[in-house]
N, CA and C atoms as a LAMMPS dump frame, in Angstrom:
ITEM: TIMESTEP
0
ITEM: NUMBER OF ATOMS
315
ITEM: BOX BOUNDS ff ff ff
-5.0000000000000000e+02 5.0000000000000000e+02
-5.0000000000000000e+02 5.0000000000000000e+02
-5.0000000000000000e+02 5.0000000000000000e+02
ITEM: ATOMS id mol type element x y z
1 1 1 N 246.588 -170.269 172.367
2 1 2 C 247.879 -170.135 173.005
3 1 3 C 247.861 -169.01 174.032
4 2 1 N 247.06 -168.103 173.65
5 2 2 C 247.12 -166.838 174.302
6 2 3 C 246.707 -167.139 175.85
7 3 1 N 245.143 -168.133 175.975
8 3 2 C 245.065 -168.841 177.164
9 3 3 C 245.583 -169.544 177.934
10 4 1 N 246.613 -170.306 177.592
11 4 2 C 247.771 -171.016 178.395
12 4 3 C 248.608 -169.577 178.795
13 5 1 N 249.145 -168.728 178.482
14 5 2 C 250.221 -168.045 178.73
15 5 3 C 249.192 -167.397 179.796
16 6 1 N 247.969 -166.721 179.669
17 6 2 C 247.13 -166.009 180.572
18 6 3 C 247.213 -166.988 181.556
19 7 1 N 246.99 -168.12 181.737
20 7 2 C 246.416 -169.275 183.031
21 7 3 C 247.795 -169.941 183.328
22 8 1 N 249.036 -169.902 182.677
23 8 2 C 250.57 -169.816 183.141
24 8 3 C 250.574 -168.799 184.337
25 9 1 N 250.247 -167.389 184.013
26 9 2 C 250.862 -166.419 184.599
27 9 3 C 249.731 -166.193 185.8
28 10 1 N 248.428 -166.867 185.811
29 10 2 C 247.613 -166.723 186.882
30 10 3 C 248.046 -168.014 187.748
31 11 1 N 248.596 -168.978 187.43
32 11 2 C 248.87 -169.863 188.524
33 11 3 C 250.047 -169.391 188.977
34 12 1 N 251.119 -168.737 188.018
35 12 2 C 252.398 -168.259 189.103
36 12 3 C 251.979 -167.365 189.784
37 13 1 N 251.149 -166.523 189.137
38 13 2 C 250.562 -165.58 190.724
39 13 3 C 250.152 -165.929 191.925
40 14 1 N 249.486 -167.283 191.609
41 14 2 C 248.98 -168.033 192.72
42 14 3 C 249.897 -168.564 193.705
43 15 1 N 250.861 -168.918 192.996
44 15 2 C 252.315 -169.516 193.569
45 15 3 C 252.6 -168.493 194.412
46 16 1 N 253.264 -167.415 193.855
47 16 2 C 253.62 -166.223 194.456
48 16 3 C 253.193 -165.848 195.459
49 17 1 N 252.017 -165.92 195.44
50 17 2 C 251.283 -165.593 196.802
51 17 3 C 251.25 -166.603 197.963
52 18 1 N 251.043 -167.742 197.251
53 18 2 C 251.037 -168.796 198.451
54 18 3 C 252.091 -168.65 199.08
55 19 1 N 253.347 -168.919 198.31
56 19 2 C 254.999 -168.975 198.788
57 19 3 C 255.217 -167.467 199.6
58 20 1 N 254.532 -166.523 199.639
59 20 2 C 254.572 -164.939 200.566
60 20 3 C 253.673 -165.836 201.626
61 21 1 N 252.529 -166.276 201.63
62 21 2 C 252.022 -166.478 202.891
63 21 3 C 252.295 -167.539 203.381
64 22 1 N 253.151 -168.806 203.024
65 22 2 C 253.789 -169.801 203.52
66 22 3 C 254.999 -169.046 204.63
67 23 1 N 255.66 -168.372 203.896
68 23 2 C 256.879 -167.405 204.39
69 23 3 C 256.818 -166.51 205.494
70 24 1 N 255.276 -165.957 205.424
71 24 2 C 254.932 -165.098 206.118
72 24 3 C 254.717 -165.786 207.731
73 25 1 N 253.757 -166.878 207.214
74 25 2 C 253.542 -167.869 208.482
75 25 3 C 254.907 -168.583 209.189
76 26 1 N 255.625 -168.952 208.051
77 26 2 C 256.697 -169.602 209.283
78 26 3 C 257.675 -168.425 209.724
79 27 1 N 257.6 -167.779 209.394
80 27 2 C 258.316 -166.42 210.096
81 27 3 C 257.685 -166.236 211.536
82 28 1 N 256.312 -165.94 211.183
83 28 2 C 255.464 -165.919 212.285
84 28 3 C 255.699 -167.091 213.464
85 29 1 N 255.663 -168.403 212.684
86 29 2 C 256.053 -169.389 213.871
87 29 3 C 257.439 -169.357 214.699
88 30 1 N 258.439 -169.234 213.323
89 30 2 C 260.03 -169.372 213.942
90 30 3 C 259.637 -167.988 215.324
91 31 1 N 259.451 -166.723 214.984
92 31 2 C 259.453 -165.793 216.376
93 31 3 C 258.821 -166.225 217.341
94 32 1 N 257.621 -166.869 217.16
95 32 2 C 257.183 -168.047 218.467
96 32 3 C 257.88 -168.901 219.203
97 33 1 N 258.192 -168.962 218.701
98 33 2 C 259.401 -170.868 219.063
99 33 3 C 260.755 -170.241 219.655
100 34 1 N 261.349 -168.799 219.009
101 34 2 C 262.142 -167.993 219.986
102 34 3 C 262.046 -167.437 220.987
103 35 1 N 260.495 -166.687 221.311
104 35 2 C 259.926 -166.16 222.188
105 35 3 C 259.878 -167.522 223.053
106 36 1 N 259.148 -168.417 222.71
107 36 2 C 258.933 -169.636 223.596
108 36 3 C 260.352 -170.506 224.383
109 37 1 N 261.576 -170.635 223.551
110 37 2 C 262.568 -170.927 223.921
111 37 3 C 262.745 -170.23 225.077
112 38 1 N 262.825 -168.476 225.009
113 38 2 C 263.782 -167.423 226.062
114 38 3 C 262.318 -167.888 227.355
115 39 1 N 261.034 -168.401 227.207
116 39 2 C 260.316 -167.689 228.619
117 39 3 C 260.699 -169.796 228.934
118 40 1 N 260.898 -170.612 228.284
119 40 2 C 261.901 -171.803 228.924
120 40 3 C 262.339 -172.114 229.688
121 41 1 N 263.438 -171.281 228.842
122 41 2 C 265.152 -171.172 229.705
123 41 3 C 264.834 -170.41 230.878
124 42 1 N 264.212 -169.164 230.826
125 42 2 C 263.78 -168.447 231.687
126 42 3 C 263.37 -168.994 232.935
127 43 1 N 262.598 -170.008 232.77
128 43 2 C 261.462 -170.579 233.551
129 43 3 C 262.36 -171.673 234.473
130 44 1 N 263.69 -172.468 233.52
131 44 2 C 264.244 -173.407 234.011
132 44 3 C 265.456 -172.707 234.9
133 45 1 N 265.885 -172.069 234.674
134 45 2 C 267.04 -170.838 235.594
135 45 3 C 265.773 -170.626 236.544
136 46 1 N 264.606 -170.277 236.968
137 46 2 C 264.353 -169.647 238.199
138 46 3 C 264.413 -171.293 238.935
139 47 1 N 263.941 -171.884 238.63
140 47 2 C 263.59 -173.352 239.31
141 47 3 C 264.945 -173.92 239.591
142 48 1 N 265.433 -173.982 238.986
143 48 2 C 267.285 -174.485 238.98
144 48 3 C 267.632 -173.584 240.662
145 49 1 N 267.463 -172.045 240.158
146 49 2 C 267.962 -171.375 241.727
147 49 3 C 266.636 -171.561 242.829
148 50 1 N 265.922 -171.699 242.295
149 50 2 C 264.803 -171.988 244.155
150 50 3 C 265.239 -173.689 244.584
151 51 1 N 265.31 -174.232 243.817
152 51 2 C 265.992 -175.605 244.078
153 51 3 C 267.42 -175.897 245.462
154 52 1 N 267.719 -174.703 244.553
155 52 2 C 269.713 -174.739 244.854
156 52 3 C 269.238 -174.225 246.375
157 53 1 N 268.197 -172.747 246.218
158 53 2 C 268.124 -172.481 247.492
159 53 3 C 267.599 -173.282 249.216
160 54 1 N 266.989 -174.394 248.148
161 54 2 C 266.639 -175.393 249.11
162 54 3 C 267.257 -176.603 249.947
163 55 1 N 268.479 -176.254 248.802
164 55 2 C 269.567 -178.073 249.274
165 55 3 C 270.147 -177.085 250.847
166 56 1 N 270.663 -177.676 251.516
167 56 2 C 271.307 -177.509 252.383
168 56 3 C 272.816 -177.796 252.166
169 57 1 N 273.693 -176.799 252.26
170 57 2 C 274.768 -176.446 251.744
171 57 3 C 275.924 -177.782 252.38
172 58 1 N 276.932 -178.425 251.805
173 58 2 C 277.547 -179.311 252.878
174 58 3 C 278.781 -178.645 252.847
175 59 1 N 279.151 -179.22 254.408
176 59 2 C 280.484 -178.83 254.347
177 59 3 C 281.6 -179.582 254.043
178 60 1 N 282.56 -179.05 253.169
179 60 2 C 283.226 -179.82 252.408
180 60 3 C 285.054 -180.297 253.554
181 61 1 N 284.799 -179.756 254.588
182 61 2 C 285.907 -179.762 254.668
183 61 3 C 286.2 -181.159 255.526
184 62 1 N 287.647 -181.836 255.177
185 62 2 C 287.583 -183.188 255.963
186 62 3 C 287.527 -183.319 257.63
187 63 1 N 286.738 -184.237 257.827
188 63 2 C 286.183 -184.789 258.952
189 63 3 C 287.459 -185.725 259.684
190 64 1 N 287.455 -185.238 260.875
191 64 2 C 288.195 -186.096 261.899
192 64 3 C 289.59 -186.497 261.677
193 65 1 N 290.436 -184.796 261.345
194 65 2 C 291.881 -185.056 260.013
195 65 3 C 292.413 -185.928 261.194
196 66 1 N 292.788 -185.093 262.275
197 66 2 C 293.894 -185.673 263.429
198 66 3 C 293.879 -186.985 263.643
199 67 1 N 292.603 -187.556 263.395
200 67 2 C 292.604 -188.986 263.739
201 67 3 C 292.773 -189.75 262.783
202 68 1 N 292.514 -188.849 261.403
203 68 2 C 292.873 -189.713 260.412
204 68 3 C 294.776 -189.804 259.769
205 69 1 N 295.077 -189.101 260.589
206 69 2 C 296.427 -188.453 260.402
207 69 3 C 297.331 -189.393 261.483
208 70 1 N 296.628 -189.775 262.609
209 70 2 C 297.136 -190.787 263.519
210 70 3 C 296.737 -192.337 263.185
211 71 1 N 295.621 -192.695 262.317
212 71 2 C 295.674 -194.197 262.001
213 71 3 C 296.854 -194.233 260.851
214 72 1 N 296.741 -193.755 260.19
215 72 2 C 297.833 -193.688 259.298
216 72 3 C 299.194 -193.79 259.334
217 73 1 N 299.514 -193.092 260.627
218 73 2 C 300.821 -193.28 261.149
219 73 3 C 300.904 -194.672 261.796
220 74 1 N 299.794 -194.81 262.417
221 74 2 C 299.565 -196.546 262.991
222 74 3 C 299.814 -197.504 262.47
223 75 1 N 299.049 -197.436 261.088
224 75 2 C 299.264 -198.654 259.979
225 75 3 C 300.203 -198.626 259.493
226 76 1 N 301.163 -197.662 258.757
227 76 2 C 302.409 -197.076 258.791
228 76 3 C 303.975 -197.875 259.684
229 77 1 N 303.531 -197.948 260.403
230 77 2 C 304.577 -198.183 261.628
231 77 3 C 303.955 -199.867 262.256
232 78 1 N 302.881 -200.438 262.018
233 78 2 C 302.763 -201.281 262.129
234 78 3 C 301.793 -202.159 260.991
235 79 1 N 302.524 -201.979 260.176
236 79 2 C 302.568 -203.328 258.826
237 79 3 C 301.821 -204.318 259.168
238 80 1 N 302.475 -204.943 259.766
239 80 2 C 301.895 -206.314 260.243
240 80 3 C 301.606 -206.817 261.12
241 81 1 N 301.117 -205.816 261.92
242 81 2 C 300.19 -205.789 263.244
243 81 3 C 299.032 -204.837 262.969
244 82 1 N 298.076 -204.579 261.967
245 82 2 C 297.345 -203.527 262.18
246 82 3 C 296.48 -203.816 263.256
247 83 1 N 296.293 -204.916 263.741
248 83 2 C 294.916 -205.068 265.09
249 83 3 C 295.475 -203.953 266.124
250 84 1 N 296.937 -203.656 266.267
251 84 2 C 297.054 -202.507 267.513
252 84 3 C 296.614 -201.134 267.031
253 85 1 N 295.995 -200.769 266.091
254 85 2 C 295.409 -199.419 265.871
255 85 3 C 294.022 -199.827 265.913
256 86 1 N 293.296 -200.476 266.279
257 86 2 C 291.828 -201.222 266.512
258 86 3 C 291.221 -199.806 266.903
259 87 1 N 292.179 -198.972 267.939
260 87 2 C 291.268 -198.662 268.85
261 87 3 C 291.426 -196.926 268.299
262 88 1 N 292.315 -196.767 267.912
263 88 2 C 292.626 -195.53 267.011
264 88 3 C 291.079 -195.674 265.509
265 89 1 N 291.188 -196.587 265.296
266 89 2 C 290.25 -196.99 264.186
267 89 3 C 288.566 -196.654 264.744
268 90 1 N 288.232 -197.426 266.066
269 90 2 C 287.624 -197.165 266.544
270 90 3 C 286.948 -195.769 267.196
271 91 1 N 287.881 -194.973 267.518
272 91 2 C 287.696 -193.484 267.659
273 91 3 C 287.465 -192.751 266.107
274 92 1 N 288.161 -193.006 265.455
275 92 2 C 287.693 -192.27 264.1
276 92 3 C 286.753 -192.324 263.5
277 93 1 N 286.165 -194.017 263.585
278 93 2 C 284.893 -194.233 263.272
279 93 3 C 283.749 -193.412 264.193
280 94 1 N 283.313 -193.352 265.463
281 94 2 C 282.92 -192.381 266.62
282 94 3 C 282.878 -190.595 265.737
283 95 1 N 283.775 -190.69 265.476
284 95 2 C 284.403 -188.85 265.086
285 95 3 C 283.355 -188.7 263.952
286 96 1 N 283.685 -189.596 263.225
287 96 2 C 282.428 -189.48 261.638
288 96 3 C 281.333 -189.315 262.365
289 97 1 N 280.896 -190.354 262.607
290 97 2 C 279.481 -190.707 263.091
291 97 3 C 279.124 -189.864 263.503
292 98 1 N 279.703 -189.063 264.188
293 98 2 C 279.6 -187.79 265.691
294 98 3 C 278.976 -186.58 264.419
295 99 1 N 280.17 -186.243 263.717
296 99 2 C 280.357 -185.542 262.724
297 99 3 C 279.162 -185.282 261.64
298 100 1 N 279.299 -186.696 261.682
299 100 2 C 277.34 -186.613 260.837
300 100 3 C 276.658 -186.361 261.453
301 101 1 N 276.458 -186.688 261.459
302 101 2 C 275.216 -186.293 262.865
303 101 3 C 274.864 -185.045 262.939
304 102 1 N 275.636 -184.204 263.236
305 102 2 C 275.96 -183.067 263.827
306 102 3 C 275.494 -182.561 262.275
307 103 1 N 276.12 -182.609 261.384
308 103 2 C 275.949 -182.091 259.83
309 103 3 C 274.265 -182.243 259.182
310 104 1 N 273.74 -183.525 259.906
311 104 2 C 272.01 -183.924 259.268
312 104 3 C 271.132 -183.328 260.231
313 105 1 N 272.072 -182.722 261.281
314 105 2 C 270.7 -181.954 262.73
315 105 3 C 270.405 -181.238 261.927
């Protein structure tokens, strides 16, 4: 009996120890995998801003208001004639186009 209780208490030692260096190791890994996360994120924030620095900024503001401010009144006032703003239509279309253009030089 005395040998079972001796070779009981040498395998929980064994345990013991394994379960410290199981513990020990994934400790060791989890601070890896944190360290590795922050140089990541790190890595994806610089690329994110050299990116950004590369787009060419647009300008947001609307294109060709006056003319779009005069078909409107056109169609507006003529319901059921829109063919007489053809040419109002026609200039606004010109204004974009122009507008782009000017924005992709």
């Amino acid at each position: 009996m005395d040998a079972w209780v001796k070779l009981l208490e040498k395998k929980e030692e064994e345990l013991k120890h394994l379960d410290d260096f199981y513990e020990q190791q994934l400790s060791h890994i989890e601070k890896k995998n944190v360290d590795l996360y922050k140089l990541t994120l790190e890595q994806f924030h610089e690329a994110a801003d050299k990116a950004e620095s590369h787009i060419k900024k647009r300008n947001s503001d609307p294109l060709c208001m006056r003319l779009q401010n005069e078909i409107s009144r056109c169609y507006q006032r003529n319901k059921s004639e829109t063919l007489k703003c053809a040419d109002l239509a026609k200039d606004y279309i010109q204004c974009v186009k122009a507008s782009q253009k000017v924005a992709y030089d």
